[in-house]
C-alpha positions in Angstrom: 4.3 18.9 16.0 4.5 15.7 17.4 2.7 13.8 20.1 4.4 13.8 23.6 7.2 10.9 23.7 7.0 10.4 20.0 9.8 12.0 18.0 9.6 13.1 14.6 10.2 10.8 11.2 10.5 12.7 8.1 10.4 11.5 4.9 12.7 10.3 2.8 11.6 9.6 -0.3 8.5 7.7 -1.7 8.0 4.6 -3.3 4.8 3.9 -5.8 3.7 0.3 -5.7 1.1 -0.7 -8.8 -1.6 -3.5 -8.1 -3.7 -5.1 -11.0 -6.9 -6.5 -11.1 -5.6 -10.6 -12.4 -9.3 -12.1 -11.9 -12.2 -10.6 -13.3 -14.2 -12.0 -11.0 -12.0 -10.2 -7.5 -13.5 -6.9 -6.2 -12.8 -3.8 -8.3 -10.2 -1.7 -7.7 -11.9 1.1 -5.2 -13.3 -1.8 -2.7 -10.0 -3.3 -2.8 -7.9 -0.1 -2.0 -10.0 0.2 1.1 -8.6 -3.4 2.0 -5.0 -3.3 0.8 -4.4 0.0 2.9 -6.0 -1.6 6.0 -3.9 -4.7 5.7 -0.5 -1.7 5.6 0.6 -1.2 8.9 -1.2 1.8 10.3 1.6 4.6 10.8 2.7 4.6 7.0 1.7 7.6 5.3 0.1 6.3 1.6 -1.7 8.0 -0.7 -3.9 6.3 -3.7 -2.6 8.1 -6.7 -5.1 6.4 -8.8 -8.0 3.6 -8.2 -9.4 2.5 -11.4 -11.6 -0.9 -11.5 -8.4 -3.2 -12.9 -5.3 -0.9 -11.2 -4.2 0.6 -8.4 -1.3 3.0 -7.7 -0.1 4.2 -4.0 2.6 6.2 -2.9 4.0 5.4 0.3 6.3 7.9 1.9 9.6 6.3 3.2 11.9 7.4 6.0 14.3 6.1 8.2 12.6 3.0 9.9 10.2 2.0 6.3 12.7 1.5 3.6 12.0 0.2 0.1 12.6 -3.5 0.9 10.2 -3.2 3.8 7.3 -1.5 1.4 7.4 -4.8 -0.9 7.2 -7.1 2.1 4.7 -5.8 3.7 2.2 -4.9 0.2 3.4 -8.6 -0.8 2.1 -10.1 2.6 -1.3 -8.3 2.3 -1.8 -9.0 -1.5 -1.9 -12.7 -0.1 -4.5 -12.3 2.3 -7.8 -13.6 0.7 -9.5 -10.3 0.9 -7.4 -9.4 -1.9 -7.5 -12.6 -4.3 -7.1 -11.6 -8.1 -5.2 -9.1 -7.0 -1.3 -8.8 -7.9 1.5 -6.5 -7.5 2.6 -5.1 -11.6 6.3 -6.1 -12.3 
């Protein structure tokens, strides 16, 4: 069901991005989460597959308007806010 004048997105597809703890000294992995999925725009659907004090892994549905390409941009831009320094995406 969707909400009047909204029409409905399926998914296609996932993407999991990894993010790793680079500064001992940055917030652990389960304050950060909180941060990194507040800086994601709103309307994605992501789910922390696992939040461990050095790593974190999300999966972050895709469909037809959020593609791959947009995933990285957008984790890149909010992995260079301060509120997640230390922080890095894993390559």
């Amino acid at each position: 069901m969707t909400r009047p004048g909204r029409e409905a997105v399926h998914a296609v597809g996932h993407v999991d991005m990894v993010t790793v703890r680079r500064d001992s000294t940055a917030p652990t992995g389960e304050t950060t989460v909180v941060r990194l999925l507040s800086l994601l725009p709103a309307h994605w659907t992501c789910i922390p597959r696992f939040v461990g004090p050095d790593r974190i892994a999300l999966r972050i549905a895709l469909n037809p308007t959020v593609d791959r390409q947009t995933v990285r941009r957008a984790v890149s831009r909010a992995l260079a806010d301060r509120a997640l320094e230390g922080w890095a995406e894993e390559r």
